[in-house]
C-alpha positions in Angstrom: 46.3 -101.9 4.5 46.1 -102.0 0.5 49.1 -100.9 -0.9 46.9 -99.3 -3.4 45.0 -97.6 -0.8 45.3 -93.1 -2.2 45.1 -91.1 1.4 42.4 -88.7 1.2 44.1 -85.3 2.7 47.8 -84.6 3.7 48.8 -81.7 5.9 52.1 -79.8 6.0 53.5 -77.1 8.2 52.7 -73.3 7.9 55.5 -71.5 5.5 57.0 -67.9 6.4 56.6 -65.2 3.9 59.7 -65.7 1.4 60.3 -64.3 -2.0 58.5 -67.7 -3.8 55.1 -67.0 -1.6 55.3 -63.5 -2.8 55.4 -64.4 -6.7 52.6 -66.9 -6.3 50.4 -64.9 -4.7 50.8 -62.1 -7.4 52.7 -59.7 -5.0 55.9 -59.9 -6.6 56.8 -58.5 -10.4 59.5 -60.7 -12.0 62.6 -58.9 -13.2 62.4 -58.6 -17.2 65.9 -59.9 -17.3 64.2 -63.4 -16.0 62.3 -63.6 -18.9 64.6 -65.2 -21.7 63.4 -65.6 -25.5 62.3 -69.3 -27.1 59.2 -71.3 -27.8 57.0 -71.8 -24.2 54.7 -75.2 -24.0 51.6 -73.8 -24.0 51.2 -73.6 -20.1 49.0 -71.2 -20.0 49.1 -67.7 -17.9 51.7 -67.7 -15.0 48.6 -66.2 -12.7 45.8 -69.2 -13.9 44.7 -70.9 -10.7 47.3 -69.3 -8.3 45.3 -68.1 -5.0 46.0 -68.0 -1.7 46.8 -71.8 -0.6 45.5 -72.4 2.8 48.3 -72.9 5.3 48.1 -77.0 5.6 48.4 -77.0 2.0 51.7 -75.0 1.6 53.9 -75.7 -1.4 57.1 -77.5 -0.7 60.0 -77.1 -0.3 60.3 -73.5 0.3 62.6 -71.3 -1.2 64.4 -69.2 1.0 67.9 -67.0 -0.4 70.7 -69.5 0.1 68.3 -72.8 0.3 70.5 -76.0 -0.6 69.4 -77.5 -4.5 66.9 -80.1 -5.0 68.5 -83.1 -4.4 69.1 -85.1 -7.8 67.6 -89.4 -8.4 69.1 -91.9 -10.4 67.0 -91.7 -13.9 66.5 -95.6 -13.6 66.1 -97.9 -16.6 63.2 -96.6 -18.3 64.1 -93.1 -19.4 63.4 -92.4 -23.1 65.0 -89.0 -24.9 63.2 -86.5 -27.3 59.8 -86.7 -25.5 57.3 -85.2 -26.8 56.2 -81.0 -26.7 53.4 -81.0 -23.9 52.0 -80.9 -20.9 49.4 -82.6 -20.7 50.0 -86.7 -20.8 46.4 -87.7 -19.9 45.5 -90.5 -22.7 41.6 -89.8 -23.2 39.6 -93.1 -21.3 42.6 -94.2 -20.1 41.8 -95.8 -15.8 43.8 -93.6 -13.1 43.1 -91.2 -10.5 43.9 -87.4 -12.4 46.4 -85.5 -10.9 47.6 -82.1 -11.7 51.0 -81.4 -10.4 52.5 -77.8 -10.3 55.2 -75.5 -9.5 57.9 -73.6 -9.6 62.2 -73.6 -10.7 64.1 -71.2 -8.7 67.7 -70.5 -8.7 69.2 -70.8 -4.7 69.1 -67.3 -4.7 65.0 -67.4 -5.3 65.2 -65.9 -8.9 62.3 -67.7 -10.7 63.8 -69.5 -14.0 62.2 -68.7 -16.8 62.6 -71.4 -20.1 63.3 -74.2 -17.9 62.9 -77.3 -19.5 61.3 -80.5 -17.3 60.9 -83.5 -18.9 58.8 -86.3 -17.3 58.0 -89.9 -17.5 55.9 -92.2 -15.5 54.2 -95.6 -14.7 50.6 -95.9 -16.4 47.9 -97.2 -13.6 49.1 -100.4 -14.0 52.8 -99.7 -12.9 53.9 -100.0 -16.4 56.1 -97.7 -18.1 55.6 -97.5 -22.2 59.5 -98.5 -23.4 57.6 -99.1 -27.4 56.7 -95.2 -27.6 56.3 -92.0 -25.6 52.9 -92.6 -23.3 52.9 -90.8 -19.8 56.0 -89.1 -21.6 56.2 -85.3 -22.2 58.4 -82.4 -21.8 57.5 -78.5 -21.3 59.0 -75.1 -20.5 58.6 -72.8 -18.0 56.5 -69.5 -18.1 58.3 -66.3 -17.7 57.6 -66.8 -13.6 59.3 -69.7 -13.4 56.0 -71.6 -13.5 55.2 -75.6 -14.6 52.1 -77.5 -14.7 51.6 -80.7 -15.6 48.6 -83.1 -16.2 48.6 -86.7 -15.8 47.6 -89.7 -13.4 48.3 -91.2 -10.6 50.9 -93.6 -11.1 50.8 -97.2 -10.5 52.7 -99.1 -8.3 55.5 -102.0 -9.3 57.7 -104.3 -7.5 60.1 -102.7 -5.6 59.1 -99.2 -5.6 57.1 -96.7 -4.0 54.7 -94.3 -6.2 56.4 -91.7 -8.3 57.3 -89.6 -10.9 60.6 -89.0 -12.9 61.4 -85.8 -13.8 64.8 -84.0 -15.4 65.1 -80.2 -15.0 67.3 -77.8 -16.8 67.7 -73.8 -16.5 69.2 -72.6 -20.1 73.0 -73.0 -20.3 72.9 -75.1 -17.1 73.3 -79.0 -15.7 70.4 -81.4 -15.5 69.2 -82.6 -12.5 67.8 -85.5 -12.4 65.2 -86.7 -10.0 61.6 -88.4 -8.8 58.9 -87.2 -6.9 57.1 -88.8 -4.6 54.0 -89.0 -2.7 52.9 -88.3 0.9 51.3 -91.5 3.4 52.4 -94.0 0.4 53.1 -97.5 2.7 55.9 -98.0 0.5 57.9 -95.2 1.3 58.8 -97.2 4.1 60.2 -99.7 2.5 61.9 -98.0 -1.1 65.6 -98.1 -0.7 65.4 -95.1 -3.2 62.4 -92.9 -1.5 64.0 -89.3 0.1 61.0 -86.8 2.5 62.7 -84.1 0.5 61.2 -84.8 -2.5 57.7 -85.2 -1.6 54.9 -83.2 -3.1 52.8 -81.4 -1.1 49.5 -83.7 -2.4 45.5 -82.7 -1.7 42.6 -84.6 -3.0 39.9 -82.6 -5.3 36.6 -83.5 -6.8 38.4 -83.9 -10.3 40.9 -86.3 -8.4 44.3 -85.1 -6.9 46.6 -81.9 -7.0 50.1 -81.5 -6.0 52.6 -78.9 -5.7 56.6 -79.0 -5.8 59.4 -76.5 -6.2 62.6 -77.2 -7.9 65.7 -75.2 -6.6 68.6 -75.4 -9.0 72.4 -74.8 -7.9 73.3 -71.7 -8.8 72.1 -68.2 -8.3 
C-alpha cells in the first residue's frame, strides 16, 4: 500500500449530548462574560457551516465537564515565531489535496474560549516545511464561541513521520500547549514513535477535497 495513499471516508463512534454538541448546533447561547475584547482573524460568523454532523462523523474529542486537557507535542525543529495574521494558508496553484480543518477551545469545565490564539505550521505537499519565510504558516483567534477554522492542504509526508499538523494554543493570560494533529488510516501511524489516537482529527472526504474537525480542551476551568 502507497504510503501516499488519502483514505476515502473515516467513521467514529456516536457522541452523547454534552454542552460542546449543544453550542455547535446553535442550541446553546454563550455567556457574555466568554466574549473578551481584541482584534479576531477574520473567521467569519461562529454559526457559518455548523449543522447537524451525522453521527459517524462526530467531532472529536468530546468535551464533557471535568474532561482531562489535550495532551501537549514536542514543537520539533521547524517552528518559526511571529506568523503571520490569517487563516487561510492555501498558496493560489500550489499541488495538495484542500483541507479545511475546524473546531473548538474549551476550558475542562466546557466553557468555550473566546480570543484564543492557535498558531499553526505545516509540511507543503512535498513534506517540506518553508524554514526561509512563513508558507503553510499562520496564526488566528478564536470567535466569541470558542470557534477556529483553518484552510490549508494536505500535508506531505517525510522521513520518519506520519502526516500532521503543528499547532500552539493559548486562552488569554494562560500557558501554551503545544501539539500536532494527526490523521485517521495514515500507514504511518503505525510506525511514528511521536503519533498519540488522542489527537486525531475526525477527517471526511468532500468534493472540494477533505474536512476535519478537532477540539482543544485547555487545563483550567
Amino acid at each position: 500500500m502507497s504510503t501516499d495513499h488519502l483514505p476515502d471516508d473515516d467513521t467514529e463512534l456516536p457522541q452523547a449530548i454534552t454542552r460542546k454538541r449543544l453550542l455547535q448546533l446553535g442550541l446553546l447561547a454563550v455567556p457574555a462574560a466568554a466574549t473578551l475584547t481584541g482584534a479576531a482573524a477574520g473567521i467569519g460568523n461562529a454559526d457559518e457551516g455548523q449543522q447537524a454532523v451525522p453521527d459517524d462523523l462526530e467531532p472529536t474529542p468530546a468535551c464533557h465537564d471535568g474532561d482531562a486537557p489535550t495532551i501537549s507535542q514536542t514543537e520539533g525543529p521547524y517552528f518559526k515565531p511571529n506568523s503571520p495574521l490569517r487563516n487561510d494558508l492555501v498558496i493560489p496553484g500550489s499541488p495538495g489535496t484542500r483541507l479545511t480543518v475546524s473546531g473548538y477551545v474549551f476550558t475542562r469545565s466546557c466553557r468555550p474560549v473566546a480570543q484564543a490564539l492557535l498558531d499553526f505550521w505545516q509540511a507543503d505537499n512535498a513534506g517540506a516545511y518553508d524554514n526561509a519565510g512563513y508558507k503553510w504558516r499562520g496564526h488566528q483567534f478564536t470567535d466569541a464561541n470558542g470557534q477556529f477554522k483553518l484552510s490549508t492542504i494536505v500535508p506531505g509526508l517525510y522521513p520518519g513521520r506520519t502526516r500532521h499538523i503543528h499547532v500552539k494554543v493559548q486562552a488569554p493570560n494562560q500557558r501554551v500547549l503545544t501539539t500536532q494533529l494527526y490523521f485517521p488510516n495514515e500507514p504511518r501511524n503505525n510506525t511514528d514513535s511521536i503519533f498519540d489516537r488522542r489527537l486525531l482529527m475526525t477527517v471526511r472526504t468532500v468534493p472540494t477535497g477533505r474536512e476535519a474537525t478537532y477540539d482543544f480542551i485547555l487545563n483550567f476551568r
